[in-house]
N, C-alpha and C positions, 0 to 999 in steps of 0.2 A: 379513713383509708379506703380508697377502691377496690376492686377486684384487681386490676393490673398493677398494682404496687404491691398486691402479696403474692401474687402470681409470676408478673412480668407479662410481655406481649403475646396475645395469644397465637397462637399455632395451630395451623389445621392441623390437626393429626388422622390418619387412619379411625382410629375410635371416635374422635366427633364426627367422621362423616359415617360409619355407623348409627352412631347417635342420630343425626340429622334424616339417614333414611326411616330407622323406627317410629321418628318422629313425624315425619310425613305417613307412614303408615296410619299409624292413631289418627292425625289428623284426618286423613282420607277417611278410612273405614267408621270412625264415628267409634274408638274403642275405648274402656280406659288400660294403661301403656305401666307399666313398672320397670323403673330402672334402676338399677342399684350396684354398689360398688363401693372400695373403702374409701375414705377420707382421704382427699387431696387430690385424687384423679383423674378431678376436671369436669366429674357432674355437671356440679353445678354452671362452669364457665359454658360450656357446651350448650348447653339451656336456654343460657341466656344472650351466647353470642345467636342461636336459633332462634329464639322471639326477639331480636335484635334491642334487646331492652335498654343495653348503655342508653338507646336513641331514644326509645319510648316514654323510659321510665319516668323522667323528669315531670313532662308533662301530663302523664296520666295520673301520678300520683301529686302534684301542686296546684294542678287543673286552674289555674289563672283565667286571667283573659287572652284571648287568641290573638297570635301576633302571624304577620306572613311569612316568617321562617316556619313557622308551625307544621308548613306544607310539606315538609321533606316528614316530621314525624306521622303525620297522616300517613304519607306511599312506607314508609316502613311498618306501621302498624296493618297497614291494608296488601304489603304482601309478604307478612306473615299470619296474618289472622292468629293470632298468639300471646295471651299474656302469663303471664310470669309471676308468681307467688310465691313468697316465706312467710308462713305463720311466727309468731315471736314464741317465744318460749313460754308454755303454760299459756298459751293464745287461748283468750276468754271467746265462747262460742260465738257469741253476737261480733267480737270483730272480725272475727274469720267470716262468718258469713256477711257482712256489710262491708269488708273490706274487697271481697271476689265480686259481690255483685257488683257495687263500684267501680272494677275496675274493666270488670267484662262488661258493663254500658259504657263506660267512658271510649273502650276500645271499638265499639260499634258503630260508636258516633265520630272517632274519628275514620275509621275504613268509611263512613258513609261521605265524611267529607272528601276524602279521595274518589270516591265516585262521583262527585258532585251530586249527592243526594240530600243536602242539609237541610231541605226542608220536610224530609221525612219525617213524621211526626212518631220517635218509637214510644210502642206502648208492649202492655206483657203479651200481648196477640203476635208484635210483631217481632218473628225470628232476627235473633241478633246475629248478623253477620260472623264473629269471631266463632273461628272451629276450633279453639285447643287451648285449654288452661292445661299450666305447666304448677306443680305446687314443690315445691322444694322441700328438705328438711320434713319428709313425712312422718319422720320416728314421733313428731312433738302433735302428732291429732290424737283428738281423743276419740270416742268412739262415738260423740252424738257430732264431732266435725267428720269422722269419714263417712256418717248416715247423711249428713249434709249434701256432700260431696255427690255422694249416691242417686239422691235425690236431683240434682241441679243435673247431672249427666242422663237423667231418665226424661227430666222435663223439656231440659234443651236441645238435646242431643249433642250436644259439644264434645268433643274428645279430649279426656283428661290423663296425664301422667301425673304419676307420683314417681319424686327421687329420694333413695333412699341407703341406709347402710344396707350389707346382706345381712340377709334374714326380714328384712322388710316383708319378704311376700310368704316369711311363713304368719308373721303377723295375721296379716292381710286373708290368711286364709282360714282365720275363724273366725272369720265374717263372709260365709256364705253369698248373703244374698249381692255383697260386693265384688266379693273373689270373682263371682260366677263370669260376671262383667269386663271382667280380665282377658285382653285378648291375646296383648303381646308383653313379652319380658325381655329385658335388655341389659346385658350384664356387662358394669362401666367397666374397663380392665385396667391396668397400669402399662406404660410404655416397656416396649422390653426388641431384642434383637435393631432388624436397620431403625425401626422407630425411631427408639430411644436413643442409636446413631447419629441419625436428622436433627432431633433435637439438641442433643450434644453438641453438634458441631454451631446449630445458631448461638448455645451460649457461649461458646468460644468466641463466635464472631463477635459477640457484643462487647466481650473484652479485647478486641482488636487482633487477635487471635485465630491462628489456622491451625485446625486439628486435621493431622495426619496420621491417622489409623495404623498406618505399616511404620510408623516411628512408634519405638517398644517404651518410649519416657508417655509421650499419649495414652496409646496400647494400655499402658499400667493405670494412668489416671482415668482412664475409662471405666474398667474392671473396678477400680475402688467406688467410684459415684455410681454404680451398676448398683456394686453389693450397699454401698450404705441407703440409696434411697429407693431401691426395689422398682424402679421406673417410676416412683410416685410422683406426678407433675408439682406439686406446690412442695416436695418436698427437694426438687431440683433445682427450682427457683431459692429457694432460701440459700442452701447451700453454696449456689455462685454467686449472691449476695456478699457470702462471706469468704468466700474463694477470691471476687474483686478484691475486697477491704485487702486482705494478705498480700494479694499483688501489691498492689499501691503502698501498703507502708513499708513491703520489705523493699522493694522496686525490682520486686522480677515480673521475669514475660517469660517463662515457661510454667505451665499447670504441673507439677511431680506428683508421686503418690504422697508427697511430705505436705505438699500444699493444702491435698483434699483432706488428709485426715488433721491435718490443724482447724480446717474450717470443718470437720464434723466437728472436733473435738467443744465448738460454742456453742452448738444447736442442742436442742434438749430434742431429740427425735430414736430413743430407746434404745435397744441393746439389735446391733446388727451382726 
């Protein structure tokens, strides 16, 4: 399963392009960047729509042979300068570190192909073009991956963010000589006010559907998906998942406050 099938399509929102500024920051200033926020709020999509990875990933992580489509994930990797990591769970130290380096040359080598540099011979003397690993799911390093981590950002200079639940950076912060390192902190938020609005009304439209705010049957359905899913982006998406199903087997075309609390009523998503 994708990311946009547990999600849906993504959405600029206000908070990734927060996101995205931070994350040019790190990039630029050469920091490492913490960002954190609760489960479902688009961390992660955010991340990875930024080091454009849906593009990259394929090929930096199957690393085949070079085909001439290849040329479009080159200019994406080469104008993000940015790759993208998830340790697995209980991630064994040697793959977390053979897996970053891996990925941060492979991503070198294709920014070099975008320059038409391919015949740069890289060796450890020569600076690898990519400025920013992105590591996902930090809660799961252990403490000789974030001395790791430490290490590659001292050696290379590359600007590194970690994404994470809150309290990530009280973590983070009995480990001094990493803390110190810390430049910027970026707290993910939940959708809430015109936001969560905006978005509102795209999943309306995807049910063929026009939300009108000054109609009090909307009005009401609004107020309910507010309170049950707190603006949590993947938790919005599931919901009109099952908000669609209800339409279609009962055969209505108006969203009620009967409709939304039948499709909370399937979701296992806690006490609201």
């Amino acid at each position: 399963m994708t990311g946009g099938e547990r999600t849906g399509a993504f959405i600029a929102t206000k908070e990734h392009r927060r996101f995205s500024e931070f994350a040019d920051a790190v990039r630029k200033h050469r920091y490492i960047g913490l960002c954190f926020g609760a489960a479902g709020v688009g961390k992660t999509l955010s991340a990875r729509r930024y080091a454009k990875w849906d593009v990259a990933e394929p090929l930096l992580v199957e690393w085949g042979p070079r085909q001439p489509s290849d040329a479009k994930v080159y200019a994406a990797v080469a104008g993000t300068r940015t790759v993208f990591y998830t340790p697995t769970v209980c991630c064994p130290f040697r793959e977390l570190r053979d897996g970053i380096d891996t990925l941060v040359t492979r991503a070198g080598v294709c920014i070099d192909a975008h320059l038409h540099r391919e015949d740069l011979i890289r060796t450890g003397f020569t600076p690898n073009p990519a400025e920013l690993l992105i590591v996902d799911e930090a809660e799961r390093l252990s403490t000789p991956a974030l001395e790791h981590l430490r290490d590659v950002f001292d050696r290379t200079g590359i600007g590194v963010i970690l994404i994470g639940m809150p309290g990530i950076e009280k973590r983070l912060a009995r480990y001094p000589q990493l803390y110190s390192r810390v430049g910027f902190a970026h707290h993910y938020r939940p959708l809430k006010g015109d936001e969560l609005a905006f978005v509102l009304t795209r999943h309306w439209r995807q049910l063929g559907l026009a939300l009108d705010e000054a109609d009090f049957t909307d009005a009401q359905a609004m107020a309910s998906i507010a309170r049950i899913t707190g603006g949590n982006f993947r938790l919005l998406h599931r919901l009109f998942v099952q908000i669609g199903r209800i339409l279609k087997i009962n055969g209505l075309s108006v969203i009620t406050d009967d409709v939304v609390e039948a499709a909370r009523s399937t979701l296992v998503i806690g006490a609201t």
